[in-house]
Structure formats: C-alpha cells, structure tokens
C-alpha positions in Angstrom: 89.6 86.0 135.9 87.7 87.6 132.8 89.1 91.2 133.6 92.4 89.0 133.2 92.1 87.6 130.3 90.1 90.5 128.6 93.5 92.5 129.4 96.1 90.2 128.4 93.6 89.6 125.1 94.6 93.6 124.6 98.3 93.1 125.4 99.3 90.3 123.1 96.7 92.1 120.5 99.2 94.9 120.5 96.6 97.3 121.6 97.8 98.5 124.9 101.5 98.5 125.5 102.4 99.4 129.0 102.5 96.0 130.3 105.7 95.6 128.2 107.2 99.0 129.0 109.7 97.4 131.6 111.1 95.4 128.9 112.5 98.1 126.7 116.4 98.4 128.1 116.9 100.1 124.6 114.6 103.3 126.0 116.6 103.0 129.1 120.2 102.8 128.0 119.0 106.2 125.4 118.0 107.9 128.2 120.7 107.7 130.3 122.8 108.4 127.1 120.9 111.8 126.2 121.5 112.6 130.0 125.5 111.8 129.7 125.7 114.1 126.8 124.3 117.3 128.2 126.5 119.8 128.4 127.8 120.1 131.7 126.5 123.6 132.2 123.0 122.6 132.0 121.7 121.9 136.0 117.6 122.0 135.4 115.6 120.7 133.3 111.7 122.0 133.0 109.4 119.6 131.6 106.6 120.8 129.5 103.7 118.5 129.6 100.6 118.3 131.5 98.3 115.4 133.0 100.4 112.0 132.1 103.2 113.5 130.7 103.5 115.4 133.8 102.4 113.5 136.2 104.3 110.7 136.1 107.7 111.9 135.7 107.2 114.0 138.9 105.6 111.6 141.0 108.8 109.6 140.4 111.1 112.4 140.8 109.5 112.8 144.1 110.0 109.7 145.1 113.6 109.2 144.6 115.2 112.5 144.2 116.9 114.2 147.5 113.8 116.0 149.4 113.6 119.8 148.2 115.8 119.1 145.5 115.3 121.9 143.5 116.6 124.4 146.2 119.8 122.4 146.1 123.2 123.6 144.7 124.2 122.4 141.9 127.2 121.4 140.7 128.5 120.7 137.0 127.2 117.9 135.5 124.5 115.2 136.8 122.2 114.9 138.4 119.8 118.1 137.5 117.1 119.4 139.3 113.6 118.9 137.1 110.9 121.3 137.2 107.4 120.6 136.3 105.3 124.0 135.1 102.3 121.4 134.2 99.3 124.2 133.8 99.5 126.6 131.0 99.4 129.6 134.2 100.9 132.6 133.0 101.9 134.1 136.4 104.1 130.6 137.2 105.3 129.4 133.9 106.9 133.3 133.4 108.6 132.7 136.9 110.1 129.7 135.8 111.8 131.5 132.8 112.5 133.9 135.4 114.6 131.6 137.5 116.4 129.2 135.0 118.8 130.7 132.9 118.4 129.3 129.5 122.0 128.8 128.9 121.7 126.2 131.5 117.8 124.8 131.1 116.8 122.1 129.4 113.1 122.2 128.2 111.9 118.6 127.5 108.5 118.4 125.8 106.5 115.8 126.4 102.9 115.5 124.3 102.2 112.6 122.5 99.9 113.5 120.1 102.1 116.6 119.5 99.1 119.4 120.1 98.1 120.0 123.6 97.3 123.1 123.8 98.5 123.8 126.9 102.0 122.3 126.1 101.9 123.9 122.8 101.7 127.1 124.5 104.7 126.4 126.3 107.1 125.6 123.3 106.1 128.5 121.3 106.7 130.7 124.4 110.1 128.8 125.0 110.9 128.4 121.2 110.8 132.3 120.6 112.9 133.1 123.9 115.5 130.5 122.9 115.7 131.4 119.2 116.6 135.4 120.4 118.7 134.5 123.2 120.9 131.9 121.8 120.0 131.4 118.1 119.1 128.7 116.3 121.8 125.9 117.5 120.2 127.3 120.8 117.3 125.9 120.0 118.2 122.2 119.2 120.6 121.9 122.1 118.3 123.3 124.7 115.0 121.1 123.4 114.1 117.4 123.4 110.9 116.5 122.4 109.0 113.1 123.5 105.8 112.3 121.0 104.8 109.6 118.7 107.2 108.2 117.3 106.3 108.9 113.1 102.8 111.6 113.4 101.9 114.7 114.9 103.1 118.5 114.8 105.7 118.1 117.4 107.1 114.9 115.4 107.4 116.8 112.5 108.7 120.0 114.1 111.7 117.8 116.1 112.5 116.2 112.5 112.8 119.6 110.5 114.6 121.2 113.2 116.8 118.4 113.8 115.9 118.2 117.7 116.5 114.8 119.7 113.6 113.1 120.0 112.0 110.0 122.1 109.2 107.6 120.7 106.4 106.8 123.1 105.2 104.3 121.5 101.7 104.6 119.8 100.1 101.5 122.0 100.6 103.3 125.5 98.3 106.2 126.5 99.5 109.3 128.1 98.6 108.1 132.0 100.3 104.7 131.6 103.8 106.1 130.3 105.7 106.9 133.6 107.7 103.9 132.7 108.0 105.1 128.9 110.6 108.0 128.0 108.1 109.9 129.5 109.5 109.2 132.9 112.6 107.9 131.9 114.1 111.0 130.2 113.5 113.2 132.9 114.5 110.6 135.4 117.6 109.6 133.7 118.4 114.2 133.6 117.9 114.1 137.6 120.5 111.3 138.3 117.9 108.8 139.0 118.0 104.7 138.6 116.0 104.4 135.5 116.9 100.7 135.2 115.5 100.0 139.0 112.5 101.5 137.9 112.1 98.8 134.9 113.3 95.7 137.1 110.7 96.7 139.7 107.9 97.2 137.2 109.1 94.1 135.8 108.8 91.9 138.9 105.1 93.4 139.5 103.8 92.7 136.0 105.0 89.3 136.2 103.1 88.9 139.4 100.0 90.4 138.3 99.5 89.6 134.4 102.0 86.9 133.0 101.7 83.5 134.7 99.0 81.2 136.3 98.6 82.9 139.6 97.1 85.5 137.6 93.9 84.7 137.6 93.6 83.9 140.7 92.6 86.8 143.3 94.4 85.7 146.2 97.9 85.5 144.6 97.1 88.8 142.4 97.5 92.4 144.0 96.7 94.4 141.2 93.5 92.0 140.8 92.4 92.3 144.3 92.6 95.9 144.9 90.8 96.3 141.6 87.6 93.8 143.0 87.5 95.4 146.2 87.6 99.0 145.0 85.2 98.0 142.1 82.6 95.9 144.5 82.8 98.7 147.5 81.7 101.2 144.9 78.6 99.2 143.1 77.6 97.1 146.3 78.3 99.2 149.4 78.3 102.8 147.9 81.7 103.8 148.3 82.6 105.3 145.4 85.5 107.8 146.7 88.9 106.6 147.0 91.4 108.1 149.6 95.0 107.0 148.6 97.0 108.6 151.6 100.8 108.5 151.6 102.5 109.1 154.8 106.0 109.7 153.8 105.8 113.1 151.9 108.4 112.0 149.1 104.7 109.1 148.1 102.3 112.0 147.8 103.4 112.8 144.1 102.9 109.5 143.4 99.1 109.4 144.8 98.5 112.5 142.5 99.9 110.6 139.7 97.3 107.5 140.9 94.1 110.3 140.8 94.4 111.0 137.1 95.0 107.4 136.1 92.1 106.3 138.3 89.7 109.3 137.2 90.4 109.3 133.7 90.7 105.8 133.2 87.2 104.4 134.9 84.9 107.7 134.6 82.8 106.6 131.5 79.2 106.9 130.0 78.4 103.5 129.7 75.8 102.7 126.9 73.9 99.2 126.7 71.2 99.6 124.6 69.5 102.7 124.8 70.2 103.1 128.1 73.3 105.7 129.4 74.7 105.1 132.8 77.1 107.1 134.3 80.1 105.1 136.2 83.7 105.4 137.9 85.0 105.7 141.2 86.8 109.5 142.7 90.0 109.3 143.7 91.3 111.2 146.5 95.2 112.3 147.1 95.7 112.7 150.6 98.6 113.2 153.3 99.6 111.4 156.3 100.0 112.9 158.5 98.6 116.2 157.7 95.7 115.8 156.4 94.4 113.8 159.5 94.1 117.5 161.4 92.1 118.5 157.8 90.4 115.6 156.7 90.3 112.9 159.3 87.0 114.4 161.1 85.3 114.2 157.7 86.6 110.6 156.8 85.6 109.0 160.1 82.6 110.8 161.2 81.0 112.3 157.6 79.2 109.7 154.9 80.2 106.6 154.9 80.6 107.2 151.0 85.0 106.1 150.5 87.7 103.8 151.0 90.6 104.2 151.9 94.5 103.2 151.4 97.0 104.0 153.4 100.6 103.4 152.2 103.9 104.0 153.7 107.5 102.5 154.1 109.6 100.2 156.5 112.2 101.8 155.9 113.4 105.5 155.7 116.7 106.8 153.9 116.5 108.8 156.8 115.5 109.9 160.3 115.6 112.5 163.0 115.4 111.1 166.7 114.0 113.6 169.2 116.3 114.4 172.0 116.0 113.0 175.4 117.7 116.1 176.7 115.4 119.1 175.5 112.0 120.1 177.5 112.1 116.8 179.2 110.2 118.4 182.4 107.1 118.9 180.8 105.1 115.5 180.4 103.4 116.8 177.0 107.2 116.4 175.3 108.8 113.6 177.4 107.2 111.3 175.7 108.4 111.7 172.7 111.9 111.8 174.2 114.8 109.5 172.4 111.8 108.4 170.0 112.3 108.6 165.6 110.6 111.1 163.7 109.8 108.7 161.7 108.1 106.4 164.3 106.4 109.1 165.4 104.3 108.7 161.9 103.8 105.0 161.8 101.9 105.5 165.0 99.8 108.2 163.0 99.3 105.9 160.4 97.9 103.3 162.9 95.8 105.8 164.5 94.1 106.7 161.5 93.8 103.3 160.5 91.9 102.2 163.9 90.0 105.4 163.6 88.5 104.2 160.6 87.9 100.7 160.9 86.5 100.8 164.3 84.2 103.3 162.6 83.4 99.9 159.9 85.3 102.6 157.0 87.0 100.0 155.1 90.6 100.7 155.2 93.8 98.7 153.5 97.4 99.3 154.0 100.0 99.2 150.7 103.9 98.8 152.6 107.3 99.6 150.3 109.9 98.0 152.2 111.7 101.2 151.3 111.7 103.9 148.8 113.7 103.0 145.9 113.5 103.0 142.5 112.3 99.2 142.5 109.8 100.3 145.0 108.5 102.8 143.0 108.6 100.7 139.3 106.4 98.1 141.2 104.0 100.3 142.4 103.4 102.0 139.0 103.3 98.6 137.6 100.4 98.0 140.4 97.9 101.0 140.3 98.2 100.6 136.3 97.6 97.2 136.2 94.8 97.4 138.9 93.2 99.9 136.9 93.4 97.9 133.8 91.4 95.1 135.9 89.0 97.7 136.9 87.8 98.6 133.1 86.4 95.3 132.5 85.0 95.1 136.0 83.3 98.4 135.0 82.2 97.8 131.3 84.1 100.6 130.3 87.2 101.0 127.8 90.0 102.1 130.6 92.1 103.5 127.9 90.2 106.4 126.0 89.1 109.4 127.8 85.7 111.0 125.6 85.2 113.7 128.0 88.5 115.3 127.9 88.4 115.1 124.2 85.0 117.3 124.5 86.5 120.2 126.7 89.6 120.6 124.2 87.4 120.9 121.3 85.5 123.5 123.2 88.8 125.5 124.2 89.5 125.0 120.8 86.5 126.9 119.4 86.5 129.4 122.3 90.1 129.7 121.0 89.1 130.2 117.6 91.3 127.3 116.0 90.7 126.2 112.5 88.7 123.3 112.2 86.4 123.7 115.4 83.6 126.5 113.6 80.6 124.4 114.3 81.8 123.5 118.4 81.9 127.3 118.2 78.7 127.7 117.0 77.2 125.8 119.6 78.1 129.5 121.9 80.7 131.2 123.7 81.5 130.9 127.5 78.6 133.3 129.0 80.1 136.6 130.3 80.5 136.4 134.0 77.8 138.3 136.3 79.2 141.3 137.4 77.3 140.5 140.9 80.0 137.9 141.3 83.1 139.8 140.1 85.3 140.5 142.9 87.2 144.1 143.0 
C-alpha cells in the first residue's frame, strides 16, 4: 500500500507522467492527422531511436501489425510498414538506406533529450542523404522529430528547419512513452488503432492506481506481480525474470518489458555509508522455441528465476493440420484435424508443469486476444508494476545513473567537447593481439 501511495504521491506531484498518458486524445487525434497527411507515395517509415524510443513503438507494431509486415506489398497510402534500425551498426543502418527509397521513407526521430549519440548519428547520416537527394523541402517533408517539447538540440533543429514535431512531455521517461507519441506516431504511420491502445491503457491504470482497490493486493495486478517478483528475489533468491510469450507477434513486447525492468530497478542503493547493489534480470524468452534451448536450463539448472508465461485465447488466425496427410504413421496422426494454434497452448502447459512440479515458481498473464486494447493494458501493467517495484526496492525507478556513466565515457572516447576530464581518466585499452581473430 506504501509503494501505492509513494507512486500516486509522484503522479499528482507532476513528477512522473505516464500514468496520465492514456488521457491525452489530443496526441492521438495529431497522430493520426500527421499520418493522413503523408503523401501517398511514402510506404515506410524507419524510426530512429534506440532503447525506449525504440522499443516500444516496435513492440507494439509487433503486436498488432500483419505478421512479416514489412515483406508486404504496399500499396498507396496507409498503412506503412515501420522499420526500427535501433543500434547505431553501420553494416545494418546502410542497408536500410539501401532498401527504402527516400522519395518514399519517412525517418521519424525519436530522442527526448535531443542528443543520443547513437540517434544523432542517424539524423546526420539521413540529413546529408536527404539534403543531396531531394533538397531542402526534402528534408522537412521526409523528417519528423519526437523530443521535449521546448529544450534540446533536436528541438531547436525541428524549429529552425521548420520540421513537424511531437512533444513527449518532460514528466515521462524514455521507457514509459510507448503510449506517448513515441508509439503513437509510428503506430498511427503503420495503420494501427492508436485510440485502442489509450482505452486499454486507460481501463488498466484505473484498475491498478486510481481508486480504492488500489491498495489492496488482491484486487491490484500491477501490485501483485510487483510483491511477488520483488519478495522471490530478496527472500527466495530468484532474482532472474523469464517473461516468455508464446504467440510470436508478444515477444517484442517482452523485449520492450527487459529494458523497462532492467533499467528501471538496477540501482546502487546508498543508506548511510553503506552501498548495496539491487534489481532483478529480466529475461525475453519464446514459447515455444526456446523450450528446445532453454527449457533444460530453466527446470533442471539453479533454482535462481521466475517465470511468466503469457499467451492469448484467442488467435486472428489459425492453421488446422490435415487429417488426410501422413496419417499412417502414429508420430503424425496425432496431430491430425488438430489447430496450430492448440498445438502451442499444450506447449505452454507443458512448460508450465515442467516447472512447477520442479517447485520453479511459474505465473501465467492471458490476453483474451491481441488487440490494440490488449496491448494498451498490458503496457499500462508492466509499467505500473514496475513503478510498484521502485519503492518495494528503495530505489528511484525513474533515473538510470549507470547509463548516464557509459555515455559520458563514449563521449570522451569520442572526443566531445565538454567530456576532457572523463577522458582523462584513460582510453579503452588496445585489444590483445592474442585474442584478435584473422
């Protein structure tokens, strides 16, 4: 009930803003505007942005767009396919230039703070290819930023270029915008239902924050998944958590749940003069593959995770095996005039009595289907779970210390003005030549 109230005493100090994300129809309606509007030529858009600003726009892209959508034909107009270059790799960013036309790509930038490096990289690399190739009008009709709404280099950049630009506003952090313009711009471009995402999101944060079920554990999802992650992890020593999808369209969405987990509840903690070092690893895992990978390990190895399994009632769609192919040999006729997709419930229950007979805690997490509802309420979940968790923790779920440090490293390493004396502290050591493969 503290963790509750600690939380909410956040919200309504204006201090973290996500909670009130599904409330914005304003961001939603824009979106879906900016999407309207672009030309009809224009069938991809790449979004440039890494941890939060990527993850979350593909793992709901993922979730709701066609499967293998971007090897689809396209055809005038909405919906486009979205591509998500995320790492600042030379080999795959220059094969997505390679593959999308300019004249009919997108680029949407997504950093709030305006200076990622790696995103940085991106737009100067996209900027100067643009500018060439189609000029400067090019340039603002093939660009649209998402920052901070009045600071920051990519703020300022959008405004004297005249680029279209979307606010994420300044209380929500980078891994709790998927429900911001973060996600809602790119979802909007790929056709998707934006406003299903808010209304879903909306039903779960009622549930979980607003209210006086809140407080208590029984009635609260987000809550309980947050105690019994938290207590298996200080009392049992299970501090690994395995979130396994098994419906491949979910697995984005338990990448997206690592970073928000990781980055949110991995803290030096500091009472008195005493430093301890906390947080729980998440795990992204698939059903059913990774049960002829993993599974061995999970059931048999240290009894050091938990695990959560989720899946769906129902899917958008199916494949029956036929009752009329290779019937003779009792190895297939089993599966004859059975669904694909029943086929992978029974995997899921496998791996589930696998690991509880073996006394691995295990929990299930059931969509009645995949839709964008669905999907809104379990963003609204994980991110309000691991708001619980911070106070359960005695950390501060919303900065992120460490990460700071390795980009003022790169930074020095980089030779950026402003990081000398990180510089001076001494280069990355020069690689043995024992270990340097030919």
């Amino acid at each position: 009930a503290a963790a509750v109230e600690q939380t909410r005493a956040l919200r309504e100090a204006g201090d973290v803003g996500f909670f009130d994300l599904p409330d914005d129809r304003d961001a939603a309606r824009q979106a879906m505007t900016y999407a309207q509007n672009l030309p009809p030529e224009i069938d991809t858009m790449v979004v440039l942005g890494i941890g939060g600003s990527s993850l979350g726009p593909h793992a709901a892209y993922s979730a709701l767009a066609p499967s293998l959508d971007v090897l689809r034909p396209r055809s005038p107009g909405m919906p486009r396919r979205l591509l998500f270059p995320d790492n600042a790799d030379p080999r795959s960013f220059e094969a997505v230039l390679d593959l999308c036309p300019l004249e009919r790509t997108v680029f949407a930038v997504v950093t709030k703070s305006g200076g990622t490096a790696e995103t940085a990289a991106q737009l100067l690399v996209v900027y100067k290819k643009l500018e060439d190739a189609l000029g400067s009008a090019g340039v603002k009709r093939h660009i649209v930023a998402i920052t901070d709404p009045s600071s920051g280099v990519l703020r300022r950049v959008a405004d004297d270029l005249g680029i279209e630009s979307f606010p994420i506003p300044p209380s929500v952090g980078g891994r709790f915008s998927v429900l911001s313009p973060v996600g809602l711009v790119p979802a909007a471009a790929a056709g998707l239902d934006v406003m299903g995402l808010l209304d879903g999101a909306r039903r779960m944060r009622d549930r979980v924050i607003d209210g006086s079920a809140a407080t208590n554990l029984r009635e609260n999802p987000a809550l309980l998944l947050a105690s019994l992650l938290y207590l298996h992890d200080t009392e049992r020593g299970r501090s690994q958590v395995v979130m396994m999808p098994y419906a491949d369209q979910l697995y984005e969405c338990a990448d997206w749940f690592r970073q928000l987990w990781a980055e949110s509840l991995g803290k030096e903690r500091r009472e008195g003069g005493h430093v301890e070092n906390v947080g729980p690893t998440p795990i992204a895992s698939r059903g059913a593959t990774d049960q002829h990978s993993q599974l061995q390990l999970y059931a048999e190895g240290p009894a050091d995770k938990v695990f959560v399994l989720f899946t769906t009632r129902e899917r958008d769609s199916d494949l029956t095996m036929p009752a009329s192919a290779l019937t003779e040999h009792p190895e297939y006729s089993y599966l004859a005039g059975k669904r694909m997709g029943d086929l992978l419930d029974a995997e899921l229950w496998g791996t589930f009595g696998s690991l509880t007979r073996r006394g691995r805690p295990a929990a299930t997490i059931t969509l009645e289907r995949v839709d964008a509802e669905a999907i809104g309420e379990y963003f609204m979940l994980l991110e309000a779970a691991t708001a619980f968790a911070g106070p359960l923790y005695g950390v501060n779920p919303y900065d992120q210390p460490g990460v700071e440090e390795a980009k003022k490293l790169a930074y020095a390493a980089f030779g950026r003005e402003g990081y000398e004396e990180a510089a001076r502290e001494g280069a990355p050591p020069e690689p043995d030549p024992r270990y340097v493969f030919r």
